[in-house]
N, C-alpha and C positions, 0 to 999 in steps of 0.2 A: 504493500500500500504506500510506506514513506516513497519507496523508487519509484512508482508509476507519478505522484505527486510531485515529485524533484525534474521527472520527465518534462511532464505537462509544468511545470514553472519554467523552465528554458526557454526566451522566447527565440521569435525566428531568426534574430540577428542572429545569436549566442550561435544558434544550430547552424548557423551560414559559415560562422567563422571555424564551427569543428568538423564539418563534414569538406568542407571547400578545403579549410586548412589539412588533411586529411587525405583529398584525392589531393592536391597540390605537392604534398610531402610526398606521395608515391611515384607522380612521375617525374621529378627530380632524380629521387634515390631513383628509380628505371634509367634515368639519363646516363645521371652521374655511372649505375655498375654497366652499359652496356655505350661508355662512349666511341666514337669512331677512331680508327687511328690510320687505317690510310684510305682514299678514294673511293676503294670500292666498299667500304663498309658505310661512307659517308652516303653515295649516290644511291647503293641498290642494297646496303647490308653485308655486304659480301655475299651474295647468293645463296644463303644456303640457311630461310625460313621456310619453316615447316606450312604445308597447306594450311592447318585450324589455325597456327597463328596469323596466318599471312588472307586469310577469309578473316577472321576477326579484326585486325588493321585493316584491310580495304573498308570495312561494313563501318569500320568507326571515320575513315577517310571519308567515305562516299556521304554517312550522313553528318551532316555540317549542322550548325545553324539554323540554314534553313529547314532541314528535316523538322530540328527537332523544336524550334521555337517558333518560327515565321509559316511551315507549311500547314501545320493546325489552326494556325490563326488566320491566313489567308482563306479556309475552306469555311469555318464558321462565320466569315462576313460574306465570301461567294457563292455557300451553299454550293449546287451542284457543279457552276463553273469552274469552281476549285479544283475539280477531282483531274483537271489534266495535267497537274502538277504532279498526282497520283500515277498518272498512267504516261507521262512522259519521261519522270526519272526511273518508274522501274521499268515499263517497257525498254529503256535504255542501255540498263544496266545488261540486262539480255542478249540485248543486240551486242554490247561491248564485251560482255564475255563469252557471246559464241561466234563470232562475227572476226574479230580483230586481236583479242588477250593470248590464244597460243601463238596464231603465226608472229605478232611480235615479236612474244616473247622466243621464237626461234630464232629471228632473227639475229637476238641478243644484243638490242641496243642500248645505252642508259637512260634516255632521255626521247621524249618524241622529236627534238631536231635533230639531234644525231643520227634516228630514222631518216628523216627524209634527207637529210645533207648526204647519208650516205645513198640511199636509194636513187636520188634524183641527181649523183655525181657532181654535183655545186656547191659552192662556198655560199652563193648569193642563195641558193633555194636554203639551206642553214639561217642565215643571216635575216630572211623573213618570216622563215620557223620559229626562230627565236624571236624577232618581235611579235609573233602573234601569241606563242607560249608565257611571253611575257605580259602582255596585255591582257588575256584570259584569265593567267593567275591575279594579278592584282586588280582585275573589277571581284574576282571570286572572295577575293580576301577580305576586300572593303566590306562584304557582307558579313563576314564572318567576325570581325573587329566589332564592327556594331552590334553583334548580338554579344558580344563579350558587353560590350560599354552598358547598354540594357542589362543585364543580368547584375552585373556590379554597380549601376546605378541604384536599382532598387532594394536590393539585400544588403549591399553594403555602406548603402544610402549613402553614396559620393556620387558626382556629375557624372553623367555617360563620358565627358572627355577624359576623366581620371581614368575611369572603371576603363575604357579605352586605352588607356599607357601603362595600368598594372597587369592589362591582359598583355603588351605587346612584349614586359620585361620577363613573363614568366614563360611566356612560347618562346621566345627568341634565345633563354636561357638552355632546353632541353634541344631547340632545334640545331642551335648552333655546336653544343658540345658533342651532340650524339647521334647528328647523319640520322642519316636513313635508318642504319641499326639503331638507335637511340629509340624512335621517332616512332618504329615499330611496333616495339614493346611497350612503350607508351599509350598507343593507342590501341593495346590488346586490352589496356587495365579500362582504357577510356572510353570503348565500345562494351566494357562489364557493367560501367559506373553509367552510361547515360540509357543503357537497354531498362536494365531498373531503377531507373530515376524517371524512364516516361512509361513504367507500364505499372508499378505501385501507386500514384494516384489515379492512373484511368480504373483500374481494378475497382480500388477503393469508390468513387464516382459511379461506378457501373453498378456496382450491391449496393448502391443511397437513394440511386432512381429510381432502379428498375428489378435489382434481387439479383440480375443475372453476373456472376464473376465474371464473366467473358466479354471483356470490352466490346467486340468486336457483333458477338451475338447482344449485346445491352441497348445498343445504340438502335438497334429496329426491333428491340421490345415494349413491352405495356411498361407503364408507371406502375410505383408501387403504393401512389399515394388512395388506390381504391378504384381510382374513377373510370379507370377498363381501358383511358386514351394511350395509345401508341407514342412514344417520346417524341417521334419525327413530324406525326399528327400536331402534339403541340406545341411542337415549334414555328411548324407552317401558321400556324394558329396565330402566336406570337408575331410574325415575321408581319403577316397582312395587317395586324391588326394595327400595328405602326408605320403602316403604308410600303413594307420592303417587299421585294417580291417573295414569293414562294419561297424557302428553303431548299423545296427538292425540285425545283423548276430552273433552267438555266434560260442565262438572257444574254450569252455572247451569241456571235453567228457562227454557224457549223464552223465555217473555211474560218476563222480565227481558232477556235476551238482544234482544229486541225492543224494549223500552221504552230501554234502552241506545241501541242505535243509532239509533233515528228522533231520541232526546232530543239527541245528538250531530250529528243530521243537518239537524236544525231550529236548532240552538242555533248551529251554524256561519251558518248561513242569516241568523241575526241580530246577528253580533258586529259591536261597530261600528269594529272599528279595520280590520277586513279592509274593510267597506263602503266606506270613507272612503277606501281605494285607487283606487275606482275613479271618484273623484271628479276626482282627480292627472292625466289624459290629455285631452285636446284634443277628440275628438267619443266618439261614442259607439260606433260601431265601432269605435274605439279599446280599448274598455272592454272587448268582445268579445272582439277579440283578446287584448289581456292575461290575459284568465282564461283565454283555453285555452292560452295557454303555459305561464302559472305553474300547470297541471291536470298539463302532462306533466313539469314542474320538479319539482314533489312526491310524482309517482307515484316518481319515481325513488327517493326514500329508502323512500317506504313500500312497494314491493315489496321490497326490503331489509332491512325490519326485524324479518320474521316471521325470516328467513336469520343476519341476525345474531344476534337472541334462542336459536336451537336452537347458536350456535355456543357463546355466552356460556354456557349451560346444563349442555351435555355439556360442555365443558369446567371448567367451575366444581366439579361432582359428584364429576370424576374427580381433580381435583387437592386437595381436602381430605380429601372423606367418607373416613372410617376411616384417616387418616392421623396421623401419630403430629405431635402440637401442635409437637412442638420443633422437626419439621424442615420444617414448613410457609415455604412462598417469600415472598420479602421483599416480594411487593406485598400479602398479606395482612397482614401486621404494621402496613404502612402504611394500609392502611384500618382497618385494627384503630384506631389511634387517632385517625379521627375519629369512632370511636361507630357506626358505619355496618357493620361486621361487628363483633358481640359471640360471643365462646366464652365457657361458665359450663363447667368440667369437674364435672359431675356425680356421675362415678361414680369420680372417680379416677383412670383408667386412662390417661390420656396421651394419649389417642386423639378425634376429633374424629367423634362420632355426630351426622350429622344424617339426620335421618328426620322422615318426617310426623306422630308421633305425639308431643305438645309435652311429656308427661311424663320423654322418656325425650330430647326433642330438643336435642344443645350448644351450636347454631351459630345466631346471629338475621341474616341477611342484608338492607340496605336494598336494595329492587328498582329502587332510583334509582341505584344504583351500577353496574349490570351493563353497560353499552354503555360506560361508563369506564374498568370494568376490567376489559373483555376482554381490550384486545391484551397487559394486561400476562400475564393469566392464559393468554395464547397464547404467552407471550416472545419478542413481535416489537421490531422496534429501539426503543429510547429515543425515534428521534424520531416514531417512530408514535403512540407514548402520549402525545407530549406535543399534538402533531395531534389526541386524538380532544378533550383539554382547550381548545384554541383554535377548534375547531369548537361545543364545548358550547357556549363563553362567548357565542358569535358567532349560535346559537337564540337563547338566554336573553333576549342584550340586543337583539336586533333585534326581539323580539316587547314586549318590555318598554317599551322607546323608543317604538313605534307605539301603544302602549295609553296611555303617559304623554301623549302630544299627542291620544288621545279624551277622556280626561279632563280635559285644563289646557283642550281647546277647548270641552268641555261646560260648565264655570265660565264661562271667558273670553264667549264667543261665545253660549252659549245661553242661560246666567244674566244677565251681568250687560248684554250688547250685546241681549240680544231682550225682558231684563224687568224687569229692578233699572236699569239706566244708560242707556235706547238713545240717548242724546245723546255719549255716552263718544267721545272723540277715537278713529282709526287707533294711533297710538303707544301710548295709553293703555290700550285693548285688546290691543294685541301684549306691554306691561307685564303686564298682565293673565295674561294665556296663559303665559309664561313662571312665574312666581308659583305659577300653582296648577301648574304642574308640579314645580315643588319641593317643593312642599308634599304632591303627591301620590307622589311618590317617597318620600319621609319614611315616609307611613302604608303606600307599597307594602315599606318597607326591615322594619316591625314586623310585617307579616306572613310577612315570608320569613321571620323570625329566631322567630316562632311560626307554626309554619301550621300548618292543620289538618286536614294529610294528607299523604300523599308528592305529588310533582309535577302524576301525571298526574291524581291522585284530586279533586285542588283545580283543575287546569284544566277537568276532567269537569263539575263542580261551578258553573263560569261558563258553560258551556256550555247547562245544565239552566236557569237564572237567565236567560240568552239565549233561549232556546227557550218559557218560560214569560211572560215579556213582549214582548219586540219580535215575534217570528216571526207569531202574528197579526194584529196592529198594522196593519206591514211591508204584508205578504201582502194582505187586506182592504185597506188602503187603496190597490192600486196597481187590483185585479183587482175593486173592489166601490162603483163608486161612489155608494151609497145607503149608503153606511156614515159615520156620524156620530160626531161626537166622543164624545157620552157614553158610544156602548157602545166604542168604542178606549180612554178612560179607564176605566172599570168592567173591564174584560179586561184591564189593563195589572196594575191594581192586584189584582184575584184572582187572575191565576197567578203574581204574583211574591210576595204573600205565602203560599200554599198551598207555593210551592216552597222560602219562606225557613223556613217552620213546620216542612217536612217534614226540611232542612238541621238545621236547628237539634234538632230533636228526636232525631235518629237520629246525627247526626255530632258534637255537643256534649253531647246528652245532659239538657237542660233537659227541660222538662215532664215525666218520668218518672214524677215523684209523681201525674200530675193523668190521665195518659196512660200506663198502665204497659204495656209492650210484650212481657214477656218475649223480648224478642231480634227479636221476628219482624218484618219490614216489609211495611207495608201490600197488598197483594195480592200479595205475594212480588215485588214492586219493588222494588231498590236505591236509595239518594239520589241516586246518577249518572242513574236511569233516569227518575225521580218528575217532570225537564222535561216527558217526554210527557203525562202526566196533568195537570200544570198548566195545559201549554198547549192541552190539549184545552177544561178548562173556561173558560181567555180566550176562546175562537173559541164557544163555547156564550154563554157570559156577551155578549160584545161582540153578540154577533146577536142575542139575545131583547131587550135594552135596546135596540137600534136599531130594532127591530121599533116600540118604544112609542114613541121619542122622534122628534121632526121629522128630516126627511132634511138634507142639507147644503147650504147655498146654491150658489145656479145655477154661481156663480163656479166652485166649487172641483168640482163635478161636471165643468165645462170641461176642468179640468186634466186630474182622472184618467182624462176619455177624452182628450185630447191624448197622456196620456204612453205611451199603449198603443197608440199609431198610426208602425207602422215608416216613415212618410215622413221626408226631411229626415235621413238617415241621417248624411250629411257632420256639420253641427255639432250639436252640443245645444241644445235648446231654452230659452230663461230665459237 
């Protein structure tokens, strides 16, 4: 009795600073016993992670952020439009591990420009691999910083910019000392600590509505409060009655909705921190396996998070809408001040209207908030909230640390080891690599602290930048061997400026004078969506240019029928 009462007296701070201090301490001590000592333990591990660990790293690389904070919160404000975040990262993950993860990895590259620099026999095809690997990791990151700075704003109730600079000192601490092998094991601990930091409150949540343990089955069950109605039932209920559409009703247009998911589905296909996983294991069966473990590691949050977003939802509605400001619960007060729930009382009245309709609307909700503060909005124990904040931290930096070592090894390794230096000492290069990690976590700490979107809006966004250069590239060179450098360069460089024009234009808002848009986008495609269309015209582009230019020497024609020959299963070839 005294221990359950010493329990419940801890508040949530108290719990934020033993559970965080806690995973924190471990992947340190992981860094610190398993640092890198020369290149290849930095870039790939030294080769030789076992598949479960090397599926549990991907599974904690692959879910970021936005998995674990932003893509629950985007479904319960879009309701059913949401779900193509659902079926575009994992349809993706599919596509990239059955599609592109072994021949890679036969190939035996470090990095996806050292791919194409060496497939496409060019300095210059490297040199725009590397700006575009470059560019993808740091829009990917700036999501990722933000969900750090969120997380540490609210639990540790400092500003998002701090909560921003203590996440960047403590990823750049494990990332820098401990490569790839560090980075690994890190994020074996960090896919244990965030799988049960987003399935302990949904559980919990799921037996308070509805009786049923099974998140997934809870979420299209009855209430348990008597009344016979379906949860989904009254949330639609909810949803109309404050003038928002339907819950399970979508209001994008199909060809958005489509251009969405395949841009997500291709863009996963091309990210290279996830690729550069599958570099880290011993043969290539090896690599096989690891993706279908880390397929059933991920499913398990994302069938889950359609379950948690209707929990987060009805329960958010019920406990403000039309509720009188003063006696609102003290976790809204606390997000109240970090800017992330804003009330403007409009009319006076005391009362909190929110409603779909923004003239008459009080309440601005961030949708980056919702998976954080559910259990408080469920009033489950102190230490479950403080769980869901050590789980956030533990996406954020495990995706974030695997993106800072594609970037420091794109510098290091692809810049100045394959075109600026290639006489550069072992030492001098792992100097190297370390370096521009810092220096990339720097430019990743100014994006979190401005970014230019919520979480998942800005990983959407790397994903589309993903999809628009490497995905053809990638693809064609593994499955095309008549494909030549020029048109992989000429298609590198058209879909990622069409896809940085169309960013820039609609999400920043430049060219308006030259290009005025009235509001509308380009054939009713989103900027999330606009990857498909870019990288439709690289695959047009790369193929009419190789039509005209000479094929690619005998050598390299060898290769890419080598890499497409399942003999020799045991090792990898190179």
């Amino acid at each position: 009795m005294m221990h359950s009462l010493l329990v419940e007296g801890i508040g949530v701070q108290n719990w934020t600073y033993i559970l965080v201090g806690l995973t924190f301490a471990l992947y340190i001590g992981i860094a610190i016993w398993s640092r890198a000592s020369s290149t290849k333990e930095f870039y790939v591990a030294g080769g030789g992670v076992s598949p479960l660990a090397n599926g549990m790293a991907t599974a904690a690389d692959w879910m970021s952020a936005a998995s674990f904070i932003s893509m629950a919160g985007i479904i319960s404000f879009a309701g059913y439009d949401g779900a193509v975040y659902l079926m575009g990262w994992t349809g993706g993950y599919v596509l990239l591990a059955l599609l592109l993860a072994p021949y890679l990895r036969k190939f035996g590259k470090f990095t996806v420009p050292d791919f194409i620099g060496d497939r496409y026999y060019s300095k210059t095809a490297r040199i725009v691999a590397v700006f575009c690997a470059l560019l993808v990791s740091f829009t990917y990151v700036a999501g990722q910083m933000r969900g750090v700075g969120i997380v540490f704003s609210r639990f540790l109730e400092v500003d998002i910019n701090t909560g921003v600079v203590i996440g960047m000192l403590i990823v750049l601490f494990y990332a820098v000392l401990g490569g790839m092998k560090g980075i690994t094991y890190t994020q074996v601990a960090q896919y244990c600590v965030l799988i049960f930091a987003f399935m302990v409150p949904a559980i919990f949540i799921s037996i308070q509505m509805t009786g049923n343990p099974i998140p997934q089955l809870g979420f299209g069950g009855e209430l348990t409060d008597g009344s016979g109605i379906y949860l989904l039932d009254k949330l639609d209920g909810l949803s109309t009655e404050l003038g928002f559409a339907e819950y399970t009703e979508g209001s994008k247009s199909l060809i958005d909705v489509f251009a969405i998911t395949l841009a997500l589905m291709v863009g996963t296909a091309g990210l290279p921190h996830v690729i550069v996983r599958f570099f880290t294991v011993k043969r290539v069966k090896d690599a096989r396996k690891s993706a279908g473990i880390a397929l059933l590691l991920i499913v398990l949050l994302y069938s889950t998070a359609p379950a948690v977003a209707v929990f987060a939802r009805t329960n958010m509605i019920e406990t403000v809408s039309n509720q009188r400001y003063a006696n609102v619960p003290e976790w809204f007060k606390k997000w109240e001040t970090t800017g992330l729930i804003t009330f403007t009382d409009k009319n006076n009245d005391g009362l909190i209207q929110y409603v779909a309709d923004k003239n008459i609307n009080e309440l601005v909700i961030d949708r980056d908030i919702m998976v954080l503060a559910n259990p408080e909005i469920a009033k489950l124990p102190n230490w479950v909230i403080a769980l869901v904040a050590a789980g956030g931290l533990a996406a954020a930096l495990s995706t974030a640390a695997g993106l800072l070592l594609v970037i420091s090894a794109s510098v290091s390794h692809d810049l100045i080891k394959k075109i600026i230096n290639p006489k550069i000492s072992e030492k001098g290069e792992l100097v190297a690599a370390r370096l521009s990690a810092v220096g990339a976590v720097c430019v990743a700490g100014y994006f979190g602290i401005n970014p230019p979107g919520f979480v998942a809006a800005v990983v959407a966004l790397a994903f589309g930048l993903a999809a628009a250069s490497f995905f053809p590239a990638i693809i064609l060179g593994i499955f095309y061997k008549r494909m030549n450098k020029e048109g992989a360069i000429a298609g590198m460089v058209v879909g990622i400026t069409a896809m940085l024009l169309y960013m820039i234009k609609f999400k920043l808002g430049w060219f308006d004078e030259v290009l005025p848009d009235k509001g509308e986008w380009w054939f009713g495609i989103s900027p999330e969506g606009f990857g498909s269309i870019a990288m439709c015209l690289n695959f047009i582009v790369s193929v009419v240019i190789m039509k005209f230019t000479p094929a690619p020497p005998e050598d390299v024609q060898e290769i890419v029928e080598n890499i497409r020959i399942p003999s020799g299963e045991g090792a990898a070839t190179h």
